[in-house]
C-alpha positions as CSV (number, residue, x, y, z in Angstrom):
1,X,38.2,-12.6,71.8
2,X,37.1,-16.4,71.3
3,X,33.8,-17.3,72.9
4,X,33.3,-20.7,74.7
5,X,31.3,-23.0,72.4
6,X,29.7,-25.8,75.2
7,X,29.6,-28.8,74.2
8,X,28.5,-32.9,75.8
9,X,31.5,-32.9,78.3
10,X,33.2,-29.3,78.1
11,X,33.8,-26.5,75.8
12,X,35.6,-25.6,72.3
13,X,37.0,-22.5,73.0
14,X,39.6,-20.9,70.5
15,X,41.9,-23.6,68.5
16,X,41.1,-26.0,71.4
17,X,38.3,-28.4,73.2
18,X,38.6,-29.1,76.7
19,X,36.1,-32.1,78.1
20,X,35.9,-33.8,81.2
21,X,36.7,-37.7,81.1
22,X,35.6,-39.1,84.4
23,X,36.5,-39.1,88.4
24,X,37.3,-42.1,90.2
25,X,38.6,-42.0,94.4
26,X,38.9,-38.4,94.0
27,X,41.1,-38.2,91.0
28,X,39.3,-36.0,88.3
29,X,40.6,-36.6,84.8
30,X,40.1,-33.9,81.4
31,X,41.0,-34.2,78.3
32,X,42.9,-30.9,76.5
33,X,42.4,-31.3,72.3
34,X,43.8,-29.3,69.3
35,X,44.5,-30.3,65.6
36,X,47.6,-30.9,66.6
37,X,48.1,-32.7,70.1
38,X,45.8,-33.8,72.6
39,X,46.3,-34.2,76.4
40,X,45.0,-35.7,79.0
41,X,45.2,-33.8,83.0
42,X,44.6,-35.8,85.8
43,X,44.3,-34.1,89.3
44,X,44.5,-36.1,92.3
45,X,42.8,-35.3,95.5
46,X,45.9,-33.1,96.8
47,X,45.9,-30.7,93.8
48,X,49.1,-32.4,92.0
49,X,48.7,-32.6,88.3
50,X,49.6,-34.9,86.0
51,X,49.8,-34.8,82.2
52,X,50.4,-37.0,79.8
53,X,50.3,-36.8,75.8
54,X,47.6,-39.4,74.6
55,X,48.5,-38.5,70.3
56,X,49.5,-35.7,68.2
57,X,53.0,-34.7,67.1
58,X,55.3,-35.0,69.9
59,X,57.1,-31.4,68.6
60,X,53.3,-30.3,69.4
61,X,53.2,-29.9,73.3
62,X,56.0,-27.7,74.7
63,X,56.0,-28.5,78.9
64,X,57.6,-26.1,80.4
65,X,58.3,-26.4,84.4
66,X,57.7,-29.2,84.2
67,X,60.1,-32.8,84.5
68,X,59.2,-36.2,82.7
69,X,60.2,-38.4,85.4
70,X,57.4,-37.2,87.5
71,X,54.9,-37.6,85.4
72,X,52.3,-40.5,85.8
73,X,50.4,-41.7,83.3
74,X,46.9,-42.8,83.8
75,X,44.5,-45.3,82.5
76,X,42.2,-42.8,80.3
77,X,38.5,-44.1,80.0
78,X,35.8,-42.0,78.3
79,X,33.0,-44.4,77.2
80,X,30.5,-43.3,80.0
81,X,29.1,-39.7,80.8
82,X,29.9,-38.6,84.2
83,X,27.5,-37.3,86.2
84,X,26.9,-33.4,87.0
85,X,25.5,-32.1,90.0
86,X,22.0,-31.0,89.5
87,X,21.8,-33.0,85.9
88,X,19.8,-36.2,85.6
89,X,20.5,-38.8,82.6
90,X,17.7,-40.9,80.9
């Protein structure tokens, strides 16, 4: 069984590293990376998801259940930390 490796803004965990990109209006962003394709998973403040593939071979990510038209693609912006609960930042 893989163990979660933390690291800045999320985890490695397996063949993948997930981190958290930033929040804005109630929309929370993350980021989902492997060798081969990385995603980026916004959620807005009803629950919908929305995925979109930022690089990587396109033959890389299989979505299943899923239909392209309804897919929005949002602006992705990780030059900033984003604050934690309970964390302070110097």
């Amino acid at each position: 069984m893989s163990q979660a490796i933390p690291t800045q803004y999320g985890f490695k965990w397996g063949a993948c590293e997930v981190s958290r990109l930033y929040d804005h209006g109630g929309h929370v962003t993350m980021e989902l990376k492997t060798d081969a394709a990385k995603l980026s998973i916004r959620v807005t403040p009803s629950g919908q998801v929305r995925v979109e593939q930022t690089a990587g071979r396109r033959s890389a990510v299989k979505m299943e259940g899923m239909h392209s038209e309804t897919i929005t693609i949002p602006e992705v912006r990780s030059d900033r930390p984003i604050p934690v609960k309970g964390e302070t930042h110097s």
